[in-house]
Structures are given as structure tokens and as C-alpha cells.
Residue, then its C-alpha position, 0 to 999 in steps of 0.5 A: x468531540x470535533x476537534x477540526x473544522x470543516x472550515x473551506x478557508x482552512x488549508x490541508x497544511x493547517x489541517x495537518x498541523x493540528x492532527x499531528x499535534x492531536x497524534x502525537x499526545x501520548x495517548x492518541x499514538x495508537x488511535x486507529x484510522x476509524x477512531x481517528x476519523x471520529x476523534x477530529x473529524x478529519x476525512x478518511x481520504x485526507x487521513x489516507x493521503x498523509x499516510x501515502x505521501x508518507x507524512x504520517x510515519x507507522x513507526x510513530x502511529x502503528x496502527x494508522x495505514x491507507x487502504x492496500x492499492x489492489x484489495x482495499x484492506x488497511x495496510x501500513x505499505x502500499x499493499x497488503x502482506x497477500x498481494x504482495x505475495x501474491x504477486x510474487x508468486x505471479x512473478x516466479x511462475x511467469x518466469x518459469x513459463x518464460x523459461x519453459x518457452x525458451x526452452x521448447x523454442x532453442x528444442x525446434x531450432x535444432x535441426x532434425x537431420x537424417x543419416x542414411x547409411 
């Protein structure tokens, strides 16, 4: 069942009003992104745009989410739970490399001198 129009007249406004009116019936809340893109009709990439620019919230529509910027997979933020741990791990050991660094550098500045007796 189309519900929207591929219309090229029609605005991505009106597009968006009338998806929001379809998601918010009781029983499309939890439609997920396939079944939403089946339902209306309504591109994906439109469809991830809204979710994005924030216009479509996951606290009403909990299982509508946008591709994660570095895996691809679905997620509610801008990256997955594994990326953004990943990339936190990435971070940490980057500042324990800087750490060691710095230290083996402060080690080479310390003069070695030699007393003779």
C-alpha cells in the first residue's frame, strides 16, 4: 500500500508531514526502517536524513535509526555501540603511546655526566 507519491512537485516538508502523521498512529510506532520504506513508499535516504537531522526522535520511533557513520550498521546515534568503543579504545591507547613518549623523551634530556674520582 503506497501511501506517498513520488510527486517531483511535492516538498520534502509535506513528505515529512504526512510520514509523521502515519508514525505516529499507534500501531506504526514501532515500524522499522524496511518496513517503513515498504509501508510509504518514502526513500530510505529520506527516511535517514530525518533521522540524522533529528526530526525523527528513537524516544517515539524506537526502532527507526540511520546507518552508523563508520560501519554502516543501523543504529539510533550517529555510531554503533562497536565504533564508539572502538574508537575510545583508540583514544586511551593513543594517550598512553603519547605518555610513554614523553617520557622516554624527558629520560634523553637528562644529562649523563661522569664524575671522576
Amino acid at each position: 500500500m503506497q501511501l506517498f507519491g513520488k510527486k517531483l512537485d511535492a516538498r520534502e516538508e509535506d513528505i515529512f508531514s504526512e510520514l509523521l502523521h502515519f508514525l505516529l498512529r499507534k500501531n506504526n510506532r514501532n515500524l522499522s526502517n524496511d518496513e517503513v520504506v515498504e509501508l510509504t513508499g518514502v526513500s530510505s535516504d529520506l527516511l535517514y536524513k530525518w533521522v540524522k537531522a533529528g526530526k525523527l526522535k528513537n524516544t517515539i520511533f524506537p526502532n527507526i535509526g540511520a546507518p552508523c557513520e563508520r560501519c554502516g550498521k543501523i543504529t539510533q546515534a550517529r555510531t554503533c555501540v562497536s565504533c564508539s568503543s572502538s574508537i575510545v579504545n583508540t583514544l586511551k591507547q593513543e594517550e598512553k603511546d603519547q605518555a610513554w613518549f614523553k617520557q622516554i623523551q624527558r629520560r634523553d634530556r637528562q644529562p649523563s655526566t661522569y664524575h671522576y674520582k
